[in-house]
C-alpha positions as a printed NumPy array, in Angstrom:
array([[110.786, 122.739, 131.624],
       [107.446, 122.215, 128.618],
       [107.353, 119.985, 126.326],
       [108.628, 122.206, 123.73 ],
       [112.07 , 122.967, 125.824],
       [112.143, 119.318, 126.756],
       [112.221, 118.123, 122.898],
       [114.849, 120.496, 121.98 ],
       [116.938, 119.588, 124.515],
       [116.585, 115.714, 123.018],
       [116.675, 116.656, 119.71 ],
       [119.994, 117.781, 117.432],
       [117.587, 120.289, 115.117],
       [115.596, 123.688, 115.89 ],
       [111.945, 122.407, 114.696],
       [111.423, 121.417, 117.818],
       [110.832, 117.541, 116.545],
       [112.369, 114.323, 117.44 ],
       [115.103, 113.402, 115.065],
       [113.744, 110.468, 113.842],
       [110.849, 112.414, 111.848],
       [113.192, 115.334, 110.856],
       [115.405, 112.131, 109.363],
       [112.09 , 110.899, 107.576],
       [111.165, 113.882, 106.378],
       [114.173, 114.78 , 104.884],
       [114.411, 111.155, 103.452],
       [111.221, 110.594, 101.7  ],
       [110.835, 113.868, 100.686],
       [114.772, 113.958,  98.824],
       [113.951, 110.5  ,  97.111],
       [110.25 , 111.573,  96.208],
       [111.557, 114.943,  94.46 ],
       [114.478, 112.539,  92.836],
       [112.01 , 110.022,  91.04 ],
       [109.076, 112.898,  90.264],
       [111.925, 114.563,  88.332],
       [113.326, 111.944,  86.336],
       [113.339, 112.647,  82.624],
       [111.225, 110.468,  80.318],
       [113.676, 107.766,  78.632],
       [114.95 , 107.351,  82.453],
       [111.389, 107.028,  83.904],
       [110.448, 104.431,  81.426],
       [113.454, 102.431,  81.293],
       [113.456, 102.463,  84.848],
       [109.671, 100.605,  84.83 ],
       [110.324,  98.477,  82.149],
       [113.239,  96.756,  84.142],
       [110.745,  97.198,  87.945],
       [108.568,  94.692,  85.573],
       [111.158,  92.302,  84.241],
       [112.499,  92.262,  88.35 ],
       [109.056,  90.857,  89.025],
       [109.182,  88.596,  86.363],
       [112.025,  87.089,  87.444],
       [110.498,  86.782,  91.391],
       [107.623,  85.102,  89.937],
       [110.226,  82.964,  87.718],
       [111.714,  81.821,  91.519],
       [108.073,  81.622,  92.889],
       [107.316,  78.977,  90.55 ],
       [109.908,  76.937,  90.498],
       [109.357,  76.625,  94.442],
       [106.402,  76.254,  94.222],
       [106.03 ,  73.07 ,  91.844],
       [108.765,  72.073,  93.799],
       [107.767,  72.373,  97.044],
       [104.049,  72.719,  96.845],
       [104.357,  75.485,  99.608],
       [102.738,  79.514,  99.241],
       [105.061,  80.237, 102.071],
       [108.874,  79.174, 100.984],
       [107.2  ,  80.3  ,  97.271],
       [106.51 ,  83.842,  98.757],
       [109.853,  83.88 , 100.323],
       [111.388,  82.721,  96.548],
       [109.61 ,  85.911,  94.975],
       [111.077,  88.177,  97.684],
       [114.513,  87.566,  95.228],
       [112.562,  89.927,  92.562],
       [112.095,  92.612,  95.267],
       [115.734,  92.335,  96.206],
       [116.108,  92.696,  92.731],
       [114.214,  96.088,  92.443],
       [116.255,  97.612,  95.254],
       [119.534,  96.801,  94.026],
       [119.095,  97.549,  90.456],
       [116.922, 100.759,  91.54 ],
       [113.778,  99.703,  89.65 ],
       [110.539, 100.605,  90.148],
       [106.84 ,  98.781,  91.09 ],
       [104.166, 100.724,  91.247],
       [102.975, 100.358,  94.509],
       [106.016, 101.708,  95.675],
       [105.172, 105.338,  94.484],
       [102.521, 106.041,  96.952],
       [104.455, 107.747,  99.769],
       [107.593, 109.236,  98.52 ],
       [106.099, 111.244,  95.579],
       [103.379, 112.942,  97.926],
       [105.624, 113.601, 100.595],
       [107.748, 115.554,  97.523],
       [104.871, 117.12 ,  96.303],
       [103.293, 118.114, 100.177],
       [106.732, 119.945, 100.655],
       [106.758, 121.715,  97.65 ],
       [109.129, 120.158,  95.85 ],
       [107.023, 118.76 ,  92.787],
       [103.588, 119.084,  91.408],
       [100.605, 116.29 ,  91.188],
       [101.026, 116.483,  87.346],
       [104.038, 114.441,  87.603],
       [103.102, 112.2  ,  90.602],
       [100.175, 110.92 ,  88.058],
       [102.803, 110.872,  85.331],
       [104.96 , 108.224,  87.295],
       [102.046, 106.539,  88.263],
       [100.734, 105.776,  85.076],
       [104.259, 105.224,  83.565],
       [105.411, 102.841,  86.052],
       [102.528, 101.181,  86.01 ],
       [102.224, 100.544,  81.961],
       [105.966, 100.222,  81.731],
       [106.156,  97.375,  85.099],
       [103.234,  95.8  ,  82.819],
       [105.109,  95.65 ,  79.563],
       [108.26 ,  94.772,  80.949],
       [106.667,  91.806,  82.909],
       [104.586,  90.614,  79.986],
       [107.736,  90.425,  78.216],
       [109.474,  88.204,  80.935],
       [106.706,  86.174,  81.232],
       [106.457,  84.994,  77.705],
       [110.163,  83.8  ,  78.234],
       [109.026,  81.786,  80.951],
       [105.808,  80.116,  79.21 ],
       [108.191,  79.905,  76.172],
       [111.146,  78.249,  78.327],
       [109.331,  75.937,  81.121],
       [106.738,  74.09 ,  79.547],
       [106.759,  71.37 ,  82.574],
       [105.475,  74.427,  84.829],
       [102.514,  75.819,  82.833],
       [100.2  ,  73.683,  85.004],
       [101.331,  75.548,  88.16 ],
       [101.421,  78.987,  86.702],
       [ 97.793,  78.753,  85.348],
       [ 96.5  ,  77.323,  89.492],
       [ 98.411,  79.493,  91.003],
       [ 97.097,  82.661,  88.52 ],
       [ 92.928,  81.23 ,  88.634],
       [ 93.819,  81.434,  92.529],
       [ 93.94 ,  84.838,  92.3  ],
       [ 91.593,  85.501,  89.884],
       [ 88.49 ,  83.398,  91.272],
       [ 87.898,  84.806,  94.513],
       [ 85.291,  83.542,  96.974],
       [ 83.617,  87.181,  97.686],
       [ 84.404,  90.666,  96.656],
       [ 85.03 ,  92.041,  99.876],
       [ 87.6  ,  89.581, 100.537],
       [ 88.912,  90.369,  97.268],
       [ 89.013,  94.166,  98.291],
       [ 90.23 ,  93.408, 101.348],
       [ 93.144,  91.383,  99.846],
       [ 93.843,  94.191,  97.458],
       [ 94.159,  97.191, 100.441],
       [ 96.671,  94.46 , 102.418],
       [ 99.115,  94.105,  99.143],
       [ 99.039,  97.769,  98.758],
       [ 99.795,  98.436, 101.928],
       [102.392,  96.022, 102.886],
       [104.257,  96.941,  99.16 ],
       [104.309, 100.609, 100.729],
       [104.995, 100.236, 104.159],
       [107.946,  98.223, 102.779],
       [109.262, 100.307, 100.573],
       [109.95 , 102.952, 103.607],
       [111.239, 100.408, 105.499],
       [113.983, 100.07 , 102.752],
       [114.407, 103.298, 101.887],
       [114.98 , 103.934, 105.867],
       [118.25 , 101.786, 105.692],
       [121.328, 101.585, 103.919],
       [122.167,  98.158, 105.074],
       [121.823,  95.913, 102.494],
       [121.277,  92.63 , 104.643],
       [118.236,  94.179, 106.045],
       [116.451,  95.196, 102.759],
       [117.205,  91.649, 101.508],
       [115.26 ,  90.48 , 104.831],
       [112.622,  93.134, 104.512],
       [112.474,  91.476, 100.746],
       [112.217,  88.353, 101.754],
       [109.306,  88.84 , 104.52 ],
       [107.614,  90.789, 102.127],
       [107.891,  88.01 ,  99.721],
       [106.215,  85.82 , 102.272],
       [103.44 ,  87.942, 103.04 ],
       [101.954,  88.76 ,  99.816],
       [102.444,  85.968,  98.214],
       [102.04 ,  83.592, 100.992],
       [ 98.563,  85.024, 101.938],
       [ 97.467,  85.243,  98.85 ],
       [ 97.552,  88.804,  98.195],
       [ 96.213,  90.709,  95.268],
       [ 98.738,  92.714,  93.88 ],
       [ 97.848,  94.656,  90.533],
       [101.799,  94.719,  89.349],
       [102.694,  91.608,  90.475],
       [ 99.785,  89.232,  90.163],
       [ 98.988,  90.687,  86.597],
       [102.631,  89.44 ,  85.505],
       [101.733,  85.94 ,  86.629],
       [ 98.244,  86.328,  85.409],
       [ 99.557,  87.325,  81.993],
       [101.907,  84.436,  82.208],
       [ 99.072,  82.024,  82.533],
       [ 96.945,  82.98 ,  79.902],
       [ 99.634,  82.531,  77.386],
       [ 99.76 ,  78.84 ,  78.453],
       [ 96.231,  78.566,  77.281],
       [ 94.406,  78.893,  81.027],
       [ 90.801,  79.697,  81.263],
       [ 90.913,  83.076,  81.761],
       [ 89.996,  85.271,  78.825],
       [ 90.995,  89.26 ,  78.448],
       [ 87.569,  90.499,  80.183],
       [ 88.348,  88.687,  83.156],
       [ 91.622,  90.325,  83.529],
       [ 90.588,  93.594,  82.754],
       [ 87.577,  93.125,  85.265],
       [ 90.342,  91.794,  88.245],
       [ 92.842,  94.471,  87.03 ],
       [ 90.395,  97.271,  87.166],
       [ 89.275,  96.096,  91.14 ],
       [ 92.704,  95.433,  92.419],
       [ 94.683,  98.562,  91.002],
       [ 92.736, 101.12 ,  92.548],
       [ 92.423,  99.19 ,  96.17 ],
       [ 96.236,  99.177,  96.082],
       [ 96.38 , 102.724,  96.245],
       [ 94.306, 102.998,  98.572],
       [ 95.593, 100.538, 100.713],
       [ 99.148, 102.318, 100.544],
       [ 97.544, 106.14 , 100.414],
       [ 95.405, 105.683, 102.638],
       [ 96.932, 103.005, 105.155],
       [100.423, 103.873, 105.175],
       [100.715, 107.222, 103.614],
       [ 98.013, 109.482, 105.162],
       [ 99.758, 108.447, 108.772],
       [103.423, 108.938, 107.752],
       [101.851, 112.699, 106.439],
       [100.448, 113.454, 109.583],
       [103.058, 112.63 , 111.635],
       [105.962, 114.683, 109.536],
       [103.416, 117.687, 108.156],
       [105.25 , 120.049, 110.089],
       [108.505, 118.979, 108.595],
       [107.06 , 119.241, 104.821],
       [105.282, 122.531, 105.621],
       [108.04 , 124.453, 106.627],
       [110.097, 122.951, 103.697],
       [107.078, 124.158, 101.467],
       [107.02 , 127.498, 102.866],
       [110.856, 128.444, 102.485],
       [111.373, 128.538, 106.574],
       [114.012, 125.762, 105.9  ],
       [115.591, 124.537, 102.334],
       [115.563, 121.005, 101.813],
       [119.313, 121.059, 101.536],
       [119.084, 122.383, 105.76 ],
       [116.867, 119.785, 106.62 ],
       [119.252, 117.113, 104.904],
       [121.58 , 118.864, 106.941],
       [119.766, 118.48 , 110.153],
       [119.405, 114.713, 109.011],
       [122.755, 113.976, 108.188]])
């Protein structure tokens, strides 16, 4: 028997590939197509709220954190704003860097609109958390002190390629659990994916453009030393490391593997609405 007779035989689907990537295939590439299509009053609403769902992790960051003193239980406190994005079907910007391409590698969107939700989500997560975090300077006075440490952590790093370094782990790990997430329906396990997730970033210190930016914000309205040029000069190292943590990390791998998949999707030998089919 080859190889090629041999993974039929295993397999339920005539692509002659195991299941599992036929199932992530048709997965990533239904829910990238979904969120590259979105009209504009959805798209924005929909980052406006992915920012107020971080503001409210960072709200249950800092509270543990004064609290406790801990990065690790605070970490695991913020993972209750990523729960919070997957229930209420929000979105963070690092979470657009595998679903989209796999849409667009398959044909099933252009790169016009994967830049469009990048640049959308990532303004609209901004404004949306800038708005949450006034509340919070506005609301908790007693925790300014901990919000403007915890913020000056991030933004006085001890070398730049640790910085960079930090930056290419958040993006990564933000990505790599998003498809973890999206590659379950059960609800228990996203909130524990959430909740690790939490513990990582935030309890190593991560540099997250979306989500550190929201606490940085945060801090500078409680008076910290930080003025607009050193956010803009963190912001504009951090952002682009993200992506290419997640792109380049996670993505380019997951495209690799499933390339077959996406090119016969993109060149009509099976409809998307087959390879569901073959999924389901």
């Amino acid at each position: 028997m080859t190889q090629k007779e041999q993974r039929e035989r295993l397999g339920r689907n005539d692509l002659d590939l195991e299941d599992a990537l036929i199932d992530e295939a048709a997965n990533t590439v239904t829910e990238g197509a979904k969120r590259l299509n979105r009209k504009w009053p959805e798209l924005i609403v929909t980052g406006l709220f992915g920012g107020v769902d971080v503001g409210l992790g960072i709200l249950a960051m800092v509270l543990v954190k004064q609290a406790t003193g801990s990065e690790i239980l605070a970490g695991m406190a913020f993972g209750i704003g990523l729960l919070a994005l997957r229930l209420a079907h929000s979105e963070l910007f690092t979470e657009e860097f595998l679903l989209p391409i796999n849409a667009v590698i398959a044909g099933q969107a252009n790169w016009v609109q994967v830049f469009r939700l990048w640049l959308t989500t990532l303004v609209t997560n901004m404004v949306g958390g800038a708005v949450f975090a006034w509340l919070i300077v506005i609301a908790l006075p007693d925790y300014h002190k901990t919000i403007a440490d915890m913020a000056l952590g991030y933004i006085n790093q001890s070398s730049l390629i640790v910085m960079l370094a930090l930056s290419l782990l958040a993006g990564a790990t933000i990505t790599l659990a998003t498809r973890m997430q999206q590659g379950t329906s059960n609800d228990t396990v996203k909130a524990i994916v959430c909740m690790i997730t939490g513990l990582l970033v935030i309890g190593a210190s991560m540099l997250h453009g979306a989500i550190n930016a929201i606490l940085i914000l945060a801090a500078m309205m409680t008076g910290a030393d930080i003025s607009i040029l050193d956010f803009l000069q963190w912001f504009g190292i951090v952002i682009p490391f993200n992506m290419l943590g997640g792109l380049l990390i996670i993505t380019l791998p997951r495209i690799v593997r499933t390339r077959r998949v996406l090119w016969a999707v993109r060149r009509g030998r099976i409809s998307l609405e087959e390879l569901e089919e073959q999924s389901a």
